[in-house]
Backbone atoms as SQL, in Angstrom:
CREATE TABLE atoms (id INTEGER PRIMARY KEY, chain TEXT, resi INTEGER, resn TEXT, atom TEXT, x REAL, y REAL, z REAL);
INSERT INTO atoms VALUES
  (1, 'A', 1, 'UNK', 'N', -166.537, -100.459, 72.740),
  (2, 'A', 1, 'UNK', 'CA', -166.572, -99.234, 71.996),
  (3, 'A', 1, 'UNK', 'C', -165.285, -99.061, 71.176),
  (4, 'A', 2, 'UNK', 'N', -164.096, -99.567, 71.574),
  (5, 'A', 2, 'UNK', 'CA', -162.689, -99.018, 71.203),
  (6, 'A', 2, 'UNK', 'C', -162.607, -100.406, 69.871),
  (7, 'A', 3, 'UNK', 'N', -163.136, -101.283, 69.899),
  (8, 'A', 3, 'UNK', 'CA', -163.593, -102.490, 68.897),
  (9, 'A', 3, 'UNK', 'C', -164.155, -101.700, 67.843),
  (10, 'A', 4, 'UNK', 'N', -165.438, -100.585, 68.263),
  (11, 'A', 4, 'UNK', 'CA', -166.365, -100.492, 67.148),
  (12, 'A', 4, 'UNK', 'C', -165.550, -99.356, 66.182),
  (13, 'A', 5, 'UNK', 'N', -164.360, -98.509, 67.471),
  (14, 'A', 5, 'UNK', 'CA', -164.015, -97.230, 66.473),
  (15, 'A', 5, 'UNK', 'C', -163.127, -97.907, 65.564),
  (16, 'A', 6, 'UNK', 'N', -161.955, -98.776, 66.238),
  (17, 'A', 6, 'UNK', 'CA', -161.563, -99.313, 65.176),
  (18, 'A', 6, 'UNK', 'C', -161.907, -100.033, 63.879),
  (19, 'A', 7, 'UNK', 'N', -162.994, -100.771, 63.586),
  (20, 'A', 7, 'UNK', 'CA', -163.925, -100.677, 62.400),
  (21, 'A', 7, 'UNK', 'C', -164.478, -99.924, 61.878),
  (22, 'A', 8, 'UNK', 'N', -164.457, -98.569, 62.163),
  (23, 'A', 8, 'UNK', 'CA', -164.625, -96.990, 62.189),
  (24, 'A', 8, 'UNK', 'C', -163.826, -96.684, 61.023),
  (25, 'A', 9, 'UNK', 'N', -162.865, -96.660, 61.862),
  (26, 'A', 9, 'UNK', 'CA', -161.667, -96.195, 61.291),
  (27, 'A', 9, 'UNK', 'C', -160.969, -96.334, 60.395),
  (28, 'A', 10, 'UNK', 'N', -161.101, -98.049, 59.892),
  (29, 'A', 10, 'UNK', 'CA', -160.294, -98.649, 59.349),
  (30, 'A', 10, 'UNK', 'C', -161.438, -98.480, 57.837),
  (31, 'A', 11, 'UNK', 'N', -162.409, -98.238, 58.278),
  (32, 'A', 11, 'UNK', 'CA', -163.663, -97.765, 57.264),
  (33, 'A', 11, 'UNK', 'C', -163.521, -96.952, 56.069),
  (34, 'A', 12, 'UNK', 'N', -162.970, -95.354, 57.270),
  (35, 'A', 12, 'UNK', 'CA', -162.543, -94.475, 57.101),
  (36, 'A', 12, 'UNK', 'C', -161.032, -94.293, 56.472),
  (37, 'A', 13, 'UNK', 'N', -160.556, -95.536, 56.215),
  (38, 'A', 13, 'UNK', 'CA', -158.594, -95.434, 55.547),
  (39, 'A', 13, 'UNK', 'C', -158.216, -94.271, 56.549),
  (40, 'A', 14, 'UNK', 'N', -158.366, -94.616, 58.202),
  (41, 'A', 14, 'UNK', 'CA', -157.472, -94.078, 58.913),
  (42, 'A', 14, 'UNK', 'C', -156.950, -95.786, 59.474),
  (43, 'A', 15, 'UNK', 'N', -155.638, -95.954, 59.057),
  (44, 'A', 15, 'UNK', 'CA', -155.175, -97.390, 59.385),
  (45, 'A', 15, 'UNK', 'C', -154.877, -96.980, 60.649),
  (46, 'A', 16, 'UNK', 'N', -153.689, -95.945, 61.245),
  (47, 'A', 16, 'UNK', 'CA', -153.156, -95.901, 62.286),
  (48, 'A', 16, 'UNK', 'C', -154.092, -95.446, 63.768),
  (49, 'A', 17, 'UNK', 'N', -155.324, -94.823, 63.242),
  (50, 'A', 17, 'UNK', 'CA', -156.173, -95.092, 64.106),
  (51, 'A', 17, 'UNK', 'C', -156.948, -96.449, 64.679),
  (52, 'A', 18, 'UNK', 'N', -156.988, -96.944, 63.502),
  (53, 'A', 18, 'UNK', 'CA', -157.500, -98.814, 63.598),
  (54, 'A', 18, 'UNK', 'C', -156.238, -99.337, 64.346),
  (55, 'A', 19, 'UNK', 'N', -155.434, -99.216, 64.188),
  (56, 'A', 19, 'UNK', 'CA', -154.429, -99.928, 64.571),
  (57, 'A', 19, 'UNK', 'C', -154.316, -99.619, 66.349),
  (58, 'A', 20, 'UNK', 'N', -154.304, -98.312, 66.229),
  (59, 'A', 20, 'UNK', 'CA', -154.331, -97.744, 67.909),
  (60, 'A', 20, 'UNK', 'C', -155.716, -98.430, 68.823),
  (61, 'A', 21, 'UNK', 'N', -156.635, -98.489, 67.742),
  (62, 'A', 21, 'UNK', 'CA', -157.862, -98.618, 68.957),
  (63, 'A', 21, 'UNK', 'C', -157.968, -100.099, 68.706),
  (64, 'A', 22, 'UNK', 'N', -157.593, -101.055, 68.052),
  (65, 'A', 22, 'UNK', 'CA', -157.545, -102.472, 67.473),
  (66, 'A', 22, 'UNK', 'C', -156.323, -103.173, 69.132),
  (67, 'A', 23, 'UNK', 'N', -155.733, -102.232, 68.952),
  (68, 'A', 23, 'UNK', 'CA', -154.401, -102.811, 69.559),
  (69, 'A', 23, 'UNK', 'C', -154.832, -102.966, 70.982),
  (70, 'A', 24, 'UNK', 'N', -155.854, -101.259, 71.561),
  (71, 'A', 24, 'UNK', 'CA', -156.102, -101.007, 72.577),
  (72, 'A', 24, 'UNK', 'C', -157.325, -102.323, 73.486),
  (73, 'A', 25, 'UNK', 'N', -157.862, -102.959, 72.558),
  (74, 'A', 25, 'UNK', 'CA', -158.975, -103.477, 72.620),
  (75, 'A', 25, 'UNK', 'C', -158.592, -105.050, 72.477),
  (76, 'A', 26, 'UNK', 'N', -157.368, -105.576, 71.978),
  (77, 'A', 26, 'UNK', 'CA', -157.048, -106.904, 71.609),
  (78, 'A', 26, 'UNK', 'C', -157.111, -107.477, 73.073),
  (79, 'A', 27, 'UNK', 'N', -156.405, -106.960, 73.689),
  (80, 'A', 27, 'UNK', 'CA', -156.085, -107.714, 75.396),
  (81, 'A', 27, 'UNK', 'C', -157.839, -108.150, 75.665),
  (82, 'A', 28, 'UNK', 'N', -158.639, -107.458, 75.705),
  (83, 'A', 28, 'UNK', 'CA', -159.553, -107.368, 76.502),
  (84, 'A', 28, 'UNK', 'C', -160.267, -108.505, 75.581),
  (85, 'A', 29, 'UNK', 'N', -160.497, -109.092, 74.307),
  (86, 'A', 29, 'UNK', 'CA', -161.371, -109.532, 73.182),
  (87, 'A', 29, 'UNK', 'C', -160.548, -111.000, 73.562),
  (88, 'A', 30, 'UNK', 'N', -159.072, -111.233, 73.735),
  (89, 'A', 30, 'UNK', 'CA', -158.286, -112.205, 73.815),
  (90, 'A', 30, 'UNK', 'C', -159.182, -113.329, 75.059),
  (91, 'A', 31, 'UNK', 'N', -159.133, -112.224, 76.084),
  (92, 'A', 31, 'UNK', 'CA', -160.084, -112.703, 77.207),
  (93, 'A', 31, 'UNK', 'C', -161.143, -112.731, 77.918),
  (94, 'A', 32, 'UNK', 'N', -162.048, -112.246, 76.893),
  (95, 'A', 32, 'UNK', 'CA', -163.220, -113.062, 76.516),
  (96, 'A', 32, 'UNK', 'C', -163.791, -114.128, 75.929),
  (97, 'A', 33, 'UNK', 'N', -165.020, -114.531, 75.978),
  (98, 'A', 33, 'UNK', 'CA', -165.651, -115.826, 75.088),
  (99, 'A', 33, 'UNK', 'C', -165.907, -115.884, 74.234),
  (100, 'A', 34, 'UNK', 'N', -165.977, -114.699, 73.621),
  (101, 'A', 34, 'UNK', 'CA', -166.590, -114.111, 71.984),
  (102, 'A', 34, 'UNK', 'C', -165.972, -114.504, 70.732),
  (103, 'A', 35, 'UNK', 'N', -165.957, -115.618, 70.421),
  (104, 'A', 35, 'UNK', 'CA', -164.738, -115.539, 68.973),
  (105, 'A', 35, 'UNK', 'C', -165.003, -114.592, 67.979),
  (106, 'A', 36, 'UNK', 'N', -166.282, -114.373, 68.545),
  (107, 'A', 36, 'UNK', 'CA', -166.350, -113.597, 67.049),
  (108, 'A', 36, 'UNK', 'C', -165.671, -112.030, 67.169),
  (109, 'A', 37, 'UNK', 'N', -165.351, -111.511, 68.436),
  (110, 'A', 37, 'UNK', 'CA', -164.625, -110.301, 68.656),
  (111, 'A', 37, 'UNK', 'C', -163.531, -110.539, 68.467),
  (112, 'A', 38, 'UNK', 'N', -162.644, -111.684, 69.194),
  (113, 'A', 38, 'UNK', 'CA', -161.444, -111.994, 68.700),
  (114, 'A', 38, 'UNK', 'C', -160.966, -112.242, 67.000),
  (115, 'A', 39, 'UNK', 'N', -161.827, -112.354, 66.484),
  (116, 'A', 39, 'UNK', 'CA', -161.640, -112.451, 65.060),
  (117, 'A', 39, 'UNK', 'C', -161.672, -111.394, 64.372),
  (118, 'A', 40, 'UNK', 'N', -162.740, -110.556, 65.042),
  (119, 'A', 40, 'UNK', 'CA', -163.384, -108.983, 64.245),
  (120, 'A', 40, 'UNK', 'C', -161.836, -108.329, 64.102),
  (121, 'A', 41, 'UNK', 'N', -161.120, -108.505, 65.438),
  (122, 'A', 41, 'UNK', 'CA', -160.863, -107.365, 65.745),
  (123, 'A', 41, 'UNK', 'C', -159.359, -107.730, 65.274),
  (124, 'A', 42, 'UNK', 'N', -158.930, -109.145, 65.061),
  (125, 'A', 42, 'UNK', 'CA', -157.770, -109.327, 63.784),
  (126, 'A', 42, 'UNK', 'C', -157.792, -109.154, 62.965),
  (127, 'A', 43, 'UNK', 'N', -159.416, -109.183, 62.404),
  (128, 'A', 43, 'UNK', 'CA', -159.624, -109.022, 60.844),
  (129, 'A', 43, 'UNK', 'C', -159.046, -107.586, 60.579),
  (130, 'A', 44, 'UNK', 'N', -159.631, -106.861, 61.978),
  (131, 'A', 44, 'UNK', 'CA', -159.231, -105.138, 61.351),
  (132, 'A', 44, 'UNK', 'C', -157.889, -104.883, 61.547),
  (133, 'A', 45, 'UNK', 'N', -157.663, -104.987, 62.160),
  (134, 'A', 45, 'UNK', 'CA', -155.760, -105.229, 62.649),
  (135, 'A', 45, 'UNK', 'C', -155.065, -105.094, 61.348),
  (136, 'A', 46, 'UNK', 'N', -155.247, -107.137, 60.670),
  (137, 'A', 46, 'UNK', 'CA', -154.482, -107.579, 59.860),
  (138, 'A', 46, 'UNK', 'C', -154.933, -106.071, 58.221),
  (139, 'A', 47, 'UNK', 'N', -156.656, -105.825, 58.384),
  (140, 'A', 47, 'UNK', 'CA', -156.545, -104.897, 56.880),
  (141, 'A', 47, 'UNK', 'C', -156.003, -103.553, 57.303),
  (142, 'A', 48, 'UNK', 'N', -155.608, -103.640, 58.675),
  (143, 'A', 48, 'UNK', 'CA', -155.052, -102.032, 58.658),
  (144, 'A', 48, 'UNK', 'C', -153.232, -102.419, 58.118),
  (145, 'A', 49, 'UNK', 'N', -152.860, -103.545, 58.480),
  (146, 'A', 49, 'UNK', 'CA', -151.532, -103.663, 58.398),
  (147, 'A', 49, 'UNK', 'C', -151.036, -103.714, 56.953),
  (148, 'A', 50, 'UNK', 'N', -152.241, -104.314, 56.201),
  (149, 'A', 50, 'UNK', 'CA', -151.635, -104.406, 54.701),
  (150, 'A', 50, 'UNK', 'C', -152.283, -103.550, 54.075),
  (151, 'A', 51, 'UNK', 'N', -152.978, -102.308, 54.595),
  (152, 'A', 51, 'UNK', 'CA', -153.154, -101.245, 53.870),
  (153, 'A', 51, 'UNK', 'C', -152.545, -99.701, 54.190),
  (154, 'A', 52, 'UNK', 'N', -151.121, -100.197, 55.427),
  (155, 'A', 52, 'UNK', 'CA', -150.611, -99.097, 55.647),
  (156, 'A', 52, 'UNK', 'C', -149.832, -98.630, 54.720),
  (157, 'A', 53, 'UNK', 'N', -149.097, -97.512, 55.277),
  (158, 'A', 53, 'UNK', 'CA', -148.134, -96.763, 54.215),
  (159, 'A', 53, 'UNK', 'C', -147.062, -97.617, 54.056),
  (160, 'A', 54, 'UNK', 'N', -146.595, -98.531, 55.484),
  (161, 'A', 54, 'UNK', 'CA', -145.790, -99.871, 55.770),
  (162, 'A', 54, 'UNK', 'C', -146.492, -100.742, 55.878),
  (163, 'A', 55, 'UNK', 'N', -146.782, -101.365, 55.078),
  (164, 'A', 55, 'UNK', 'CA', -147.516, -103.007, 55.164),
  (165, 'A', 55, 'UNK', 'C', -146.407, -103.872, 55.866),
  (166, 'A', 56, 'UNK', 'N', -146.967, -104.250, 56.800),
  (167, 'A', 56, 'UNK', 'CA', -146.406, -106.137, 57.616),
  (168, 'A', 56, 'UNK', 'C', -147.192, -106.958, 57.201),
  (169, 'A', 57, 'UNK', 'N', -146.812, -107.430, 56.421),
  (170, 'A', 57, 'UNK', 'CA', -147.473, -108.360, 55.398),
  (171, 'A', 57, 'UNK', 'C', -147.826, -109.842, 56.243),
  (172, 'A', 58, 'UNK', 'N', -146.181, -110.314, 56.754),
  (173, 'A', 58, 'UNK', 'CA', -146.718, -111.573, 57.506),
  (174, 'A', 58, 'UNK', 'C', -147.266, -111.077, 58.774),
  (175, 'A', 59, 'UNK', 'N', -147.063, -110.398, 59.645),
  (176, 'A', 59, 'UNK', 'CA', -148.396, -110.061, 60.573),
  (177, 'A', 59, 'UNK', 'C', -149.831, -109.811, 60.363),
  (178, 'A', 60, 'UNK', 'N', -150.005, -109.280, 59.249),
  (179, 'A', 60, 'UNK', 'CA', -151.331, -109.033, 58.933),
  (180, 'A', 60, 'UNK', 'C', -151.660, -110.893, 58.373),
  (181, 'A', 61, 'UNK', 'N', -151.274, -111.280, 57.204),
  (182, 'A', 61, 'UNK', 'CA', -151.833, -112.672, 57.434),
  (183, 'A', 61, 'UNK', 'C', -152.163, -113.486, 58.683),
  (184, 'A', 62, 'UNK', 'N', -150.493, -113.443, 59.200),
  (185, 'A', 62, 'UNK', 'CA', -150.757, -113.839, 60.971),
  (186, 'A', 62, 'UNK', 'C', -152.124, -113.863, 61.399),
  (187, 'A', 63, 'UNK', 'N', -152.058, -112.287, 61.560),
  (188, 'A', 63, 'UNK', 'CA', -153.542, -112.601, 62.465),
  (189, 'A', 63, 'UNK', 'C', -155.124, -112.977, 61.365),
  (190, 'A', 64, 'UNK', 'N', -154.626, -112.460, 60.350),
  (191, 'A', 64, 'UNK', 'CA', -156.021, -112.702, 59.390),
  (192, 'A', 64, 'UNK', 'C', -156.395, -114.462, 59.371),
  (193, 'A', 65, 'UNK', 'N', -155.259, -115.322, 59.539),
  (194, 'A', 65, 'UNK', 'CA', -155.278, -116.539, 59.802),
  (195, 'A', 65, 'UNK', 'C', -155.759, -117.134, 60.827),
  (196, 'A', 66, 'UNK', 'N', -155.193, -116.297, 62.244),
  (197, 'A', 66, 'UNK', 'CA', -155.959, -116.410, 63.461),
  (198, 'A', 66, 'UNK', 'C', -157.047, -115.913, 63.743),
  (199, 'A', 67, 'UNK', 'N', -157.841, -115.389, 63.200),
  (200, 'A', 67, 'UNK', 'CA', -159.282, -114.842, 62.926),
  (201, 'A', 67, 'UNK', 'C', -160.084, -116.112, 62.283),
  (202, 'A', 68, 'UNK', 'N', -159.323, -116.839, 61.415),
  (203, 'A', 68, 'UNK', 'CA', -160.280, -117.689, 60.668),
  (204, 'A', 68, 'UNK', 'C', -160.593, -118.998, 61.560),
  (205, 'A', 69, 'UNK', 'N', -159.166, -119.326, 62.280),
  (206, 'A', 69, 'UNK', 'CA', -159.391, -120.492, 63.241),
  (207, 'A', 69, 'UNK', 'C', -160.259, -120.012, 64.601),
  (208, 'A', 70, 'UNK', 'N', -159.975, -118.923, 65.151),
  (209, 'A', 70, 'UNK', 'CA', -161.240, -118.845, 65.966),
  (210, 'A', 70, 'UNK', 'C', -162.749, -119.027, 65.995),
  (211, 'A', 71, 'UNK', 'N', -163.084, -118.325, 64.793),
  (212, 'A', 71, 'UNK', 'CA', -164.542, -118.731, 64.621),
  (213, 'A', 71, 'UNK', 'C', -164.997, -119.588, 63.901),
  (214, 'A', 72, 'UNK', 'N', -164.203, -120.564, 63.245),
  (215, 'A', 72, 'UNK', 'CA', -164.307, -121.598, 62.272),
  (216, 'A', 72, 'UNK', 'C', -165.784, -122.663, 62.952),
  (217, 'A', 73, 'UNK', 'N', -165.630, -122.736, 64.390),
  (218, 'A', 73, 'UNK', 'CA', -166.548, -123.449, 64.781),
  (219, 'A', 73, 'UNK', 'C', -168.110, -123.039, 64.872),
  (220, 'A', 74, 'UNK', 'N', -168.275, -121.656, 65.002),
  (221, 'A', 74, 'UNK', 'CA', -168.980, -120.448, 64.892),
  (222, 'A', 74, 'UNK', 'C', -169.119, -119.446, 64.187),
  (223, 'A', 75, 'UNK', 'N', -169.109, -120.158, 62.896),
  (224, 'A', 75, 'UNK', 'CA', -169.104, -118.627, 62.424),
  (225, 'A', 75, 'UNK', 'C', -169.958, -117.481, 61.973),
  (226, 'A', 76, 'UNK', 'N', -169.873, -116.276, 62.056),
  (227, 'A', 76, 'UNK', 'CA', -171.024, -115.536, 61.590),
  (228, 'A', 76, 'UNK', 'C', -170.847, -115.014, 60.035),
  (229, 'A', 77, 'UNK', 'N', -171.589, -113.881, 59.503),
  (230, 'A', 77, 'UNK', 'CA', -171.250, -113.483, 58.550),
  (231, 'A', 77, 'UNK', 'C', -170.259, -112.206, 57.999),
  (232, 'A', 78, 'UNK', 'N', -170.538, -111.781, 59.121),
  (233, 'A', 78, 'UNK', 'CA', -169.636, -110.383, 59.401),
  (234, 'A', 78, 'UNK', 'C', -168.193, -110.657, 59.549),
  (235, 'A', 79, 'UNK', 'N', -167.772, -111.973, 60.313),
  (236, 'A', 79, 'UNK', 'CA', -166.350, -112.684, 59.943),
  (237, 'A', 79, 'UNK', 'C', -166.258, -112.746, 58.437),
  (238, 'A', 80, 'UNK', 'N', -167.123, -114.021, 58.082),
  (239, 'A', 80, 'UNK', 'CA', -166.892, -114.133, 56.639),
  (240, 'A', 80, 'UNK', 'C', -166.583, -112.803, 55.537),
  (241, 'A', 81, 'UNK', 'N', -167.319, -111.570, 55.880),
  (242, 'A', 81, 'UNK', 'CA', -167.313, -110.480, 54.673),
  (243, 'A', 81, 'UNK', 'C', -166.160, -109.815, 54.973),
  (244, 'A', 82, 'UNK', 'N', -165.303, -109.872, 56.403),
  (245, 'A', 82, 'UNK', 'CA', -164.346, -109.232, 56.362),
  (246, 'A', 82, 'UNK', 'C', -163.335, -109.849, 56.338),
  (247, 'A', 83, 'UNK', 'N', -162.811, -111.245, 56.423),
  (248, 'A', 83, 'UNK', 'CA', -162.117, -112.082, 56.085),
  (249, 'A', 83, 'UNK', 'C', -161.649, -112.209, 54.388),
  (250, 'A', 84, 'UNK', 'N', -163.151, -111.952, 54.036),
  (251, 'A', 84, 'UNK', 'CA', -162.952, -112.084, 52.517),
  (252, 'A', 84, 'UNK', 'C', -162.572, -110.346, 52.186),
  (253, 'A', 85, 'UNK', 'N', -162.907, -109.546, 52.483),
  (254, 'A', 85, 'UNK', 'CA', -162.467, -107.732, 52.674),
  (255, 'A', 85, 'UNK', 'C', -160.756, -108.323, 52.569),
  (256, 'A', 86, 'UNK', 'N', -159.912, -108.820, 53.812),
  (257, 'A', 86, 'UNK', 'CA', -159.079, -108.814, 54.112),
  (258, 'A', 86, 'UNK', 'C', -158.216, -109.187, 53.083),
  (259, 'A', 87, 'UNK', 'N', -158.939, -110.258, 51.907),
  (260, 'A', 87, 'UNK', 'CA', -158.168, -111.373, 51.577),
  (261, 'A', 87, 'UNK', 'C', -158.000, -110.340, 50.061),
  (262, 'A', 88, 'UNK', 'N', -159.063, -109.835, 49.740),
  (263, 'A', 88, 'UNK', 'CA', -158.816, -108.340, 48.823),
  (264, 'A', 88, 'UNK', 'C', -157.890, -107.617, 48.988),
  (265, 'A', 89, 'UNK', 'N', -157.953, -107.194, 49.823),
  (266, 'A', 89, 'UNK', 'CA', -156.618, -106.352, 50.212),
  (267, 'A', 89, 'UNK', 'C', -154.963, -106.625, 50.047),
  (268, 'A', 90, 'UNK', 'N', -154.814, -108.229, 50.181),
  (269, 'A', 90, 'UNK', 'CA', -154.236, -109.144, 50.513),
  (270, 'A', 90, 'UNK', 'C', -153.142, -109.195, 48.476),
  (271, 'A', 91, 'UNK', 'N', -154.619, -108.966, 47.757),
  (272, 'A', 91, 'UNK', 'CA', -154.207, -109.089, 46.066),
  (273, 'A', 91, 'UNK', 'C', -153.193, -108.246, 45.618),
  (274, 'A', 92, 'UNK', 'N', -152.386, -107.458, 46.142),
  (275, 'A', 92, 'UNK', 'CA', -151.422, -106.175, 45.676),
  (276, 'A', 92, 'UNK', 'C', -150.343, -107.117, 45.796),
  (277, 'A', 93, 'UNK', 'N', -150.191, -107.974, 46.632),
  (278, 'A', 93, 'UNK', 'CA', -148.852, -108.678, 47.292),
  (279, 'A', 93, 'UNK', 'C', -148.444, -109.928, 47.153),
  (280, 'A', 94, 'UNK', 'N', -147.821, -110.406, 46.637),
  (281, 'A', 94, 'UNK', 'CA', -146.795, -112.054, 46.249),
  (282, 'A', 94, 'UNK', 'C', -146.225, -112.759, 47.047),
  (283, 'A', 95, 'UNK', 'N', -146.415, -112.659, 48.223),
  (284, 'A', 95, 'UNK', 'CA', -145.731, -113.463, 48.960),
  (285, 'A', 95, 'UNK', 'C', -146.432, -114.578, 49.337),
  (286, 'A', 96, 'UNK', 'N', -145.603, -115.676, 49.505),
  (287, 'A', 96, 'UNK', 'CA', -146.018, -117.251, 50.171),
  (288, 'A', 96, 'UNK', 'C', -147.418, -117.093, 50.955),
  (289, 'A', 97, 'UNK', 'N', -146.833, -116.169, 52.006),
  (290, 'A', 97, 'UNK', 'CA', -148.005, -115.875, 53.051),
  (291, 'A', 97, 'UNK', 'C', -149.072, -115.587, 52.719),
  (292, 'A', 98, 'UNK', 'N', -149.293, -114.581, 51.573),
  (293, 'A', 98, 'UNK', 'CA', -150.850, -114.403, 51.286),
  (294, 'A', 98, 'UNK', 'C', -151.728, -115.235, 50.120),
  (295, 'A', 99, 'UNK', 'N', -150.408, -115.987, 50.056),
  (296, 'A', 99, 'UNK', 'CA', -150.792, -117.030, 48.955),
  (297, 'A', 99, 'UNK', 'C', -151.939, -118.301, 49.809),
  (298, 'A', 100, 'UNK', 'N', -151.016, -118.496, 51.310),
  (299, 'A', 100, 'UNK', 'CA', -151.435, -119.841, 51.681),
  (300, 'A', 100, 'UNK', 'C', -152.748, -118.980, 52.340),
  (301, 'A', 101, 'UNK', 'N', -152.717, -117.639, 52.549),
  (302, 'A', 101, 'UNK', 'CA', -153.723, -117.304, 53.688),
  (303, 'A', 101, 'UNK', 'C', -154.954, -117.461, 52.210),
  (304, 'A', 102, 'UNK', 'N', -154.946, -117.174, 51.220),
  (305, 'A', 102, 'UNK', 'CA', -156.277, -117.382, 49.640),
  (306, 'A', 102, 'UNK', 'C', -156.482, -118.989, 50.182),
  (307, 'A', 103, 'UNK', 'N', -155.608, -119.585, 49.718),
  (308, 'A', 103, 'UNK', 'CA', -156.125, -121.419, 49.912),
  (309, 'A', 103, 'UNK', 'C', -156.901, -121.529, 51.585),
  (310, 'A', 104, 'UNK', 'N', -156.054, -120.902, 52.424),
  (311, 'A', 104, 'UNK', 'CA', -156.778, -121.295, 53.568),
  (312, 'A', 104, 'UNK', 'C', -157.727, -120.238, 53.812),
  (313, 'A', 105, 'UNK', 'N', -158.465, -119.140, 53.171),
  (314, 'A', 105, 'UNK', 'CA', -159.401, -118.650, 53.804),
  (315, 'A', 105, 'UNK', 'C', -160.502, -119.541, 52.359),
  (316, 'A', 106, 'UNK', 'N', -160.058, -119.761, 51.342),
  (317, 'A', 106, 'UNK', 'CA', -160.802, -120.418, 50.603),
  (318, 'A', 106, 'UNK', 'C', -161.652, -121.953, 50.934),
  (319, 'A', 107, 'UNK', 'N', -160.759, -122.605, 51.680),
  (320, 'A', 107, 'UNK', 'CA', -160.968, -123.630, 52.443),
  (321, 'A', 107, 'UNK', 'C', -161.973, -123.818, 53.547),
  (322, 'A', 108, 'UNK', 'N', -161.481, -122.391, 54.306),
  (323, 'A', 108, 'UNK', 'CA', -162.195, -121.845, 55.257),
  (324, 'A', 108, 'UNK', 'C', -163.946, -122.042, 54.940),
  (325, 'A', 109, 'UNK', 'N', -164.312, -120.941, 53.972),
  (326, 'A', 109, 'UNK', 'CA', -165.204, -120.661, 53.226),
  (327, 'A', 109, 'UNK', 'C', -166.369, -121.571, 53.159),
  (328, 'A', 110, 'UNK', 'N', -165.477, -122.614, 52.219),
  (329, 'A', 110, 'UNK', 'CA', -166.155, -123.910, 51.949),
  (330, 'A', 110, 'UNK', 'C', -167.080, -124.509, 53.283),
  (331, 'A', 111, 'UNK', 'N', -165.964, -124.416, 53.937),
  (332, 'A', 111, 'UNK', 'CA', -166.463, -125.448, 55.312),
  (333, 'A', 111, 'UNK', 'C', -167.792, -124.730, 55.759),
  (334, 'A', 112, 'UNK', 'N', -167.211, -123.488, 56.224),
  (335, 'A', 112, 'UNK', 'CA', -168.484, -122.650, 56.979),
  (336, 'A', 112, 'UNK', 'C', -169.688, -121.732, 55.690),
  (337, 'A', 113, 'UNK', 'N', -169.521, -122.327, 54.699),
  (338, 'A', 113, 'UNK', 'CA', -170.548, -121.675, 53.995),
  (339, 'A', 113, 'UNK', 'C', -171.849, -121.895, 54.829),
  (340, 'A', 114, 'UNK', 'N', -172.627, -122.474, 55.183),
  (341, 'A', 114, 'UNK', 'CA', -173.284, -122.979, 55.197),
  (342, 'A', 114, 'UNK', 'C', -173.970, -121.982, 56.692),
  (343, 'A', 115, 'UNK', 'N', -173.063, -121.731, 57.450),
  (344, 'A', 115, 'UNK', 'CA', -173.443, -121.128, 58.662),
  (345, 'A', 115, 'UNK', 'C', -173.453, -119.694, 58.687),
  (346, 'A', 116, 'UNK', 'N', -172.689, -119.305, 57.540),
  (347, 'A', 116, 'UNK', 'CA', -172.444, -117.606, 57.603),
  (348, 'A', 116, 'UNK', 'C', -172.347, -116.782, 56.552),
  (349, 'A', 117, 'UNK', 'N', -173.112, -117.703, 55.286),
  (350, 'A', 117, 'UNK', 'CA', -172.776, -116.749, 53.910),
  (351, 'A', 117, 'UNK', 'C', -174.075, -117.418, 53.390),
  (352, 'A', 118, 'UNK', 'N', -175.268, -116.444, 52.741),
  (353, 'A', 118, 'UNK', 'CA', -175.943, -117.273, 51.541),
  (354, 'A', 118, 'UNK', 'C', -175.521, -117.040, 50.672),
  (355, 'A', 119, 'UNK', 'N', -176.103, -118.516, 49.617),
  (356, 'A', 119, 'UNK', 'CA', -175.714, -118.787, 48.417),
  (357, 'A', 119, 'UNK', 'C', -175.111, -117.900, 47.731),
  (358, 'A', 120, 'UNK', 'N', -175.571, -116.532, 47.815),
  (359, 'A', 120, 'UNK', 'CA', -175.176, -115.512, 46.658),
  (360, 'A', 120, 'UNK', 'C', -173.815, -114.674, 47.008),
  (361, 'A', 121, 'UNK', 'N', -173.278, -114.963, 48.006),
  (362, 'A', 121, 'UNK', 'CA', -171.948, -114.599, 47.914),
  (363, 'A', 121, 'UNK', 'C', -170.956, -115.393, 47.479),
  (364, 'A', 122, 'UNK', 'N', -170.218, -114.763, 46.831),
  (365, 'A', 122, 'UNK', 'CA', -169.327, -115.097, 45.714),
  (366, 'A', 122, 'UNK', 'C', -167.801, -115.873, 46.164),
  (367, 'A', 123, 'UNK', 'N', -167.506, -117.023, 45.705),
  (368, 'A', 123, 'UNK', 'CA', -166.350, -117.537, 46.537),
  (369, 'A', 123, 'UNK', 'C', -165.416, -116.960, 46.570);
């Protein structure tokens, strides 16, 4: 539940609520089997971090990066749309980091098209 508010929230441009219930919920997603929760729930993390009033720019890649290697083997589509959400967000900012996180979620992409995006989404 504390997974779903934080995608709630972060919906809603309440970051520091995403962040509270993201944070509250990481322990528990870490140790589970689910990659795809462990990913969800960086994805929301990392777009709450670079859409705060203080962006942590390399933490939010951080984990937006570690979202992509978790489910890379599995992936669904709901990773993919918020990965790519993330990587939007990501466009305000110049640094190295969100440079390599474009090539590597672009990369990403490629690989797992096939399992979690049809054709008609846009690279």
């Amino acid at each position: 539940m504390a997974a779903n508010a934080a995608t709630a929230y972060l919906s809603a441009g309440d970051y520091e609520r995403t962040l509270e219930y993201g944070h509250q919920v990481e322990a528990l997603v870490d140790e589970s089997d689910s990659v795809w929760s462990r990913s969800l729930v960086r994805l929301d993390i990392a777009t709450a971090l670079i859409k705060s009033n203080s962006p942590d720019v390399e933490q939010a890649v951080h984990l937006g990066s570690q979202a992509l290697v978790y489910s890379e083997e599995r992936p669904i589509r709901s990773v993919w749309q918020r990965a790519h959400e993330f990587g939007t967000a990501t466009q305000s900012f110049d640094a190295s980091e969100v440079r390599e996180y474009r090539v590597t979620l672009h990369d990403w992409a490629d690989r797992v098209r096939d399992f979690s995006a049809s054709a008609s989404v846009p690279r």
